[in-house]
C-alpha positions in Angstrom: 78.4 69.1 120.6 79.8 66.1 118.7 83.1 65.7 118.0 84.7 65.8 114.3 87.6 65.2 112.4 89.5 67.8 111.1 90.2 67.3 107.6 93.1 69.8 106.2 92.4 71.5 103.2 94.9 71.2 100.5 96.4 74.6 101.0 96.6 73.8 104.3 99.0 70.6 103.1 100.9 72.7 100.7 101.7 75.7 103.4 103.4 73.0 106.0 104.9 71.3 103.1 106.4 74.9 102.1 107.4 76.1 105.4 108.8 72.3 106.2 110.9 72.6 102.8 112.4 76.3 103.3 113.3 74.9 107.0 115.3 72.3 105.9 117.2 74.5 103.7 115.3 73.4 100.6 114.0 75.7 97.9 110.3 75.1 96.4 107.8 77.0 93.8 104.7 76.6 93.1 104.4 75.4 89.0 100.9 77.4 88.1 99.7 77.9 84.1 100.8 74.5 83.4 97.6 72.2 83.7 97.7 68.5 84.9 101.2 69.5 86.4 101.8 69.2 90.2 101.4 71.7 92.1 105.3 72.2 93.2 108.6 71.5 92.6 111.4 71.2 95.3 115.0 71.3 94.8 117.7 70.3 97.4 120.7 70.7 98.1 123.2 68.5 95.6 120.7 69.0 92.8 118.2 66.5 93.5 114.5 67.8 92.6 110.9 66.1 93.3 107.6 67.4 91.9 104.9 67.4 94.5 101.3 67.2 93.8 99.2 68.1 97.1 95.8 66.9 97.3 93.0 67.3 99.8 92.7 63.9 102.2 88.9 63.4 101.4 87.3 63.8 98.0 90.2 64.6 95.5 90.5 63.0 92.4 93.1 63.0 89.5 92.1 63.4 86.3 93.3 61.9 83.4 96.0 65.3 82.4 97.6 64.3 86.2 97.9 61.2 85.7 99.3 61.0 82.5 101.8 63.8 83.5 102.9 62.5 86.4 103.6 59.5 85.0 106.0 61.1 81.8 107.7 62.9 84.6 108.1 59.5 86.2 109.1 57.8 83.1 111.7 60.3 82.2 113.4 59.9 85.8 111.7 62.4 88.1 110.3 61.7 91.4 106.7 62.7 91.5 105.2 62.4 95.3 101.5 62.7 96.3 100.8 63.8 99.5 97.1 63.7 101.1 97.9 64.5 104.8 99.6 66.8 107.2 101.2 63.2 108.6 102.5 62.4 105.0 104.2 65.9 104.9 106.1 65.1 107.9 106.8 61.4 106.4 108.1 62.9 103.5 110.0 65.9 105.0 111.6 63.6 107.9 112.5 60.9 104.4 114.3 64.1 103.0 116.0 65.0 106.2 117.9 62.1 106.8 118.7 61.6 102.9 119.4 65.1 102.4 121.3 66.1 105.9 125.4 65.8 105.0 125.0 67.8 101.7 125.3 71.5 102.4 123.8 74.2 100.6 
């Protein structure tokens, strides 16, 4: 048997992104009905909030509605983050450890 790469599927980025979140005393929902939205927003403690769109690591594309949303979120102030991998879930999560660690809930 040859070996392969696993490649995550995009739940699969969205539930260690959740549980990740919640552990570091974040809250998150998922934004659903709203079309070309990401797929969460996250709120931490001292009122900062990031929308997060997950996307599978091979294959996924934006379409035009994302991209155009994401970037009215981004022009109004809002930090939109695209993550594609399990590693960038940590990256981001360890980011918002250290920024987020003196403020308590």
């Amino acid at each position: 048997m040859g070996s392969t790469l696993f490649t995550p599927l995009e739940a699969t980025v969205e539930r260690r992104l959740r549980k990740g979140i919640v552990a570091l005393r974040g809250k998150v929902i998922k934004i659903q009905d709203y079309e070309g939205w990401p797929d969460r927003l996250v709120f931490w403690p001292g009122g900062t909030s990031h929308f997060i769109e997950c996307k599978r690591p091979k294959g996924s594309r934006f379409g035009p509605l994302q991209l155009n949303t994401h970037a009215k979120l981004r022009k109004m102030g809002f930090e939109v983050f695209v993550l594609f991998t399990n590693e960038q879930v940590d990256e981001y999560l360890y980011a918002c450890q250290k920024r987020f660690a003196r403020i308590s809930t």
